[in-house]
C-alpha positions as CSV (number, residue, x, y, z in Angstrom):
1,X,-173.0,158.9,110.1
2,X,-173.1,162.4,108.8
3,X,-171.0,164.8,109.8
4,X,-172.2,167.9,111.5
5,X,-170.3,171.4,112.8
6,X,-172.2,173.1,115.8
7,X,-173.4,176.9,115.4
8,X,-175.5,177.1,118.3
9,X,-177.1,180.6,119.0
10,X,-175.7,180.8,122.4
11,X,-172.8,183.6,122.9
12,X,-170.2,183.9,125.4
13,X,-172.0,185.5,128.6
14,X,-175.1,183.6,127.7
15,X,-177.1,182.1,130.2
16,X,-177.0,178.1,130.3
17,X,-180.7,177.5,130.0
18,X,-182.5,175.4,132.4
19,X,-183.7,172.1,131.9
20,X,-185.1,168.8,134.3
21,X,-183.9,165.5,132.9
22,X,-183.7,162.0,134.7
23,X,-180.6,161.1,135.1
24,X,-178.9,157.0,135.4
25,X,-178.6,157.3,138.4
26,X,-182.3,157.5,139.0
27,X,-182.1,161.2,140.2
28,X,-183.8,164.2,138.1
29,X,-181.1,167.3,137.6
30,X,-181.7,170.7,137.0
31,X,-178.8,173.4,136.6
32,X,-179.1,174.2,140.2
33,X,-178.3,170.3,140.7
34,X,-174.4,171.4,140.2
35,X,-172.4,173.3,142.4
36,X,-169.3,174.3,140.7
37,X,-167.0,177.0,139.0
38,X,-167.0,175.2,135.7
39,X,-170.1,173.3,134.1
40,X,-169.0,171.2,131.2
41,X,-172.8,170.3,129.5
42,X,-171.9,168.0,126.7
43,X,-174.7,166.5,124.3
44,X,-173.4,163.0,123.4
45,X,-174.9,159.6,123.0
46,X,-173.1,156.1,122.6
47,X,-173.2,154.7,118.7
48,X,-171.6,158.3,117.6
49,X,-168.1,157.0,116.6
50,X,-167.2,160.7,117.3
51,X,-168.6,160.6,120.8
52,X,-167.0,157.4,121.5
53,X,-164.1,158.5,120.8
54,X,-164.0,161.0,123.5
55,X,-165.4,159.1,126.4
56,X,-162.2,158.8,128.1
57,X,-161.3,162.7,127.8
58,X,-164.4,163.3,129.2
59,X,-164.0,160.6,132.0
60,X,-160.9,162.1,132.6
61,X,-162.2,165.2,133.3
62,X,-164.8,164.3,135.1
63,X,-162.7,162.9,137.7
64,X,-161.0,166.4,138.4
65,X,-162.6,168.0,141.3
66,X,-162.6,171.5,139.2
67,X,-165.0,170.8,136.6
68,X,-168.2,169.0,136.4
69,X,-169.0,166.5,133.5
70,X,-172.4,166.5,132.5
71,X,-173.3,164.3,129.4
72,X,-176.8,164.8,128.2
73,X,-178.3,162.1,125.4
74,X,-181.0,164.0,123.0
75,X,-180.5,161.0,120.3
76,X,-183.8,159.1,118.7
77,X,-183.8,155.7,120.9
78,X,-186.3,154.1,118.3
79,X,-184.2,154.5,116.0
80,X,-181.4,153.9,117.4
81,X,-181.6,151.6,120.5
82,X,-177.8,152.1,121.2
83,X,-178.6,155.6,122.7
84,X,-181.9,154.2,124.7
85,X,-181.6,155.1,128.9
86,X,-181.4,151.1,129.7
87,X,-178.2,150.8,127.4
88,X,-176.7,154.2,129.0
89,X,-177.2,152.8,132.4
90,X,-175.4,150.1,131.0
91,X,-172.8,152.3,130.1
92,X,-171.8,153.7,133.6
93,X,-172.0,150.5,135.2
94,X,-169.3,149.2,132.3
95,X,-167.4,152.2,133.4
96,X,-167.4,153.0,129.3
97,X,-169.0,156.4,130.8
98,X,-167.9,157.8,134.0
99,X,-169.3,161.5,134.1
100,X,-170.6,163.2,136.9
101,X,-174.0,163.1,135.4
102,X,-175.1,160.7,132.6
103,X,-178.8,162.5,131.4
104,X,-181.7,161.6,129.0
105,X,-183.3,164.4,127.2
106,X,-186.0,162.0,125.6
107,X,-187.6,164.9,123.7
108,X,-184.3,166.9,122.9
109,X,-186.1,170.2,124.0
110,X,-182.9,170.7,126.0
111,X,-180.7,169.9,122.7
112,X,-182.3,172.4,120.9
113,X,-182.6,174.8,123.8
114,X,-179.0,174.8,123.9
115,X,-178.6,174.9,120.2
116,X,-176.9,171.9,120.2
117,X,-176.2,170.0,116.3
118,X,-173.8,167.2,116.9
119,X,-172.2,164.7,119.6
120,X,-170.5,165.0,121.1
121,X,-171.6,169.5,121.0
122,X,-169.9,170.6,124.7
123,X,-170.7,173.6,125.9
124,X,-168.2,175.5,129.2
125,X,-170.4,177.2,131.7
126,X,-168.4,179.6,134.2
127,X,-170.3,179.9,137.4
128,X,-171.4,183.9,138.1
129,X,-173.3,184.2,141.1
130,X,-176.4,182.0,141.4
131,X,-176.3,181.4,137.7
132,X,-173.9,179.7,135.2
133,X,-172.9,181.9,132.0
134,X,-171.6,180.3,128.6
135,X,-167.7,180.9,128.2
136,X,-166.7,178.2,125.5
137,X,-168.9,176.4,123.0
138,X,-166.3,174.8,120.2
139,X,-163.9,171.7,119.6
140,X,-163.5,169.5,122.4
141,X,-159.6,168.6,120.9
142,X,-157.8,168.9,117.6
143,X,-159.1,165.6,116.7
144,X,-161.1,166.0,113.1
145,X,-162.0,162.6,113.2
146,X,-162.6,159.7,115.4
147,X,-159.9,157.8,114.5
148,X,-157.5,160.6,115.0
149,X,-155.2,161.7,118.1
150,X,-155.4,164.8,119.2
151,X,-152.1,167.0,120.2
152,X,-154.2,170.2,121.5
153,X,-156.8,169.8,124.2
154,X,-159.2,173.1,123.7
155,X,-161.4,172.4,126.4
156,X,-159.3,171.8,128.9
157,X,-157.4,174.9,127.5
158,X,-160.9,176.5,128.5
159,X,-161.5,175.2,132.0
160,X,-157.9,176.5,132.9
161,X,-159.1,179.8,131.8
162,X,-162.4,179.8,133.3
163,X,-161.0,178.4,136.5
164,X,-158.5,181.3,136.6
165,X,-161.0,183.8,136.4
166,X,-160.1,184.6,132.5
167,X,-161.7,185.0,129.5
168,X,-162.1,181.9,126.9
169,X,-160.0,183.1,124.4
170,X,-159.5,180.4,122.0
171,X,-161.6,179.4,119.1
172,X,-160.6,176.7,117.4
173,X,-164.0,176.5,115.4
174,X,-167.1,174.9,115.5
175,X,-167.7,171.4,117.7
176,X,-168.2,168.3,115.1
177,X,-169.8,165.3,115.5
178,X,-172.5,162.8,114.3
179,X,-176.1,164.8,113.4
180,X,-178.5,164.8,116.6
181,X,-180.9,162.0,115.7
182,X,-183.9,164.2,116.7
183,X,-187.1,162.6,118.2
């Protein structure tokens, strides 16, 4: 495991960029797959002690009508078979991962589109129009490690603020993780 911190290019007011990935559930998403005010994009996979250790925050969230969860895997599944699509199917139907959408980016063309480094690396979308415009990339918590508990819950700091029509304020640093095992 080595320990990243995310500096993704994307700034605040960005564009999400698009992508088409299958998804668990046997569906294929696009952006224009969601229909909400707030677009949580998160690039996880399931060995990352780090990611693990915010699958119920994310699950949580997910289960808010406000937000949309959408967990996207970039991770090598040769090398490791942990992050493969048969054992994240296996995930959801454990429950382990309940996210609105559970996505396999096979290539990571998407992870690096985004700018994405570690996982979990979310990124807050605030819907403008027809199109959905970065408004927090950072820490998910104040959680430094996977072991840890966090007091301070950034992200859902954000979605308040992007729900309310506000500015995302905070920055609490860089999102840190496991490295992207890239393809």
């Amino acid at each position: 495991m080595a320990l990243q911190e995310s500096d993704s290019e994307l700034e605040p007011g960005d564009p999400a960029p698009d992508f088409e990935l299958p998804g668990v559930d046997g569906g294929t998403y696009t952006l224009d797959s969601f229909d909400t005010d707030a677009l949580l994009i998160v690039f996880t996979c399931n060995h990352c002690p780090y990611a693990q250790a915010k699958f119920d925050l994310l699950n949580d969230l997910a289960a808010e009508a406000d937000v949309t969860v959408v967990g996207i895997n970039p991770n090598d599944a040769e090398e490791y078979p942990e992050d493969s699509f048969e054992k994240m199917r296996e995930y959801v139907a454990d429950g382990t991962v309940a996210y609105d959408a559970y996505l396999r980016d096979e290539s990571a063309d998407t992870a690096r589109a985004y700018g994405a480094v570690c996982t979990p690396d979310p990124f807050l979308f605030r819907r403008e129009g027809d199109e959905y415009r970065l408004a927090y990339h950072g820490r998910l918590d104040d959680a430094m490690g996977p072991d840890e508990e966090a007091t301070e819950c950034y992200v859902r700091e954000a979605i308040d603020a992007v729900l309310a029509g506000e500015d995302v304020t905070l920055d609490p640093g860089p999102s840190r993780g496991c490295g992207i095992k890239w393809p």
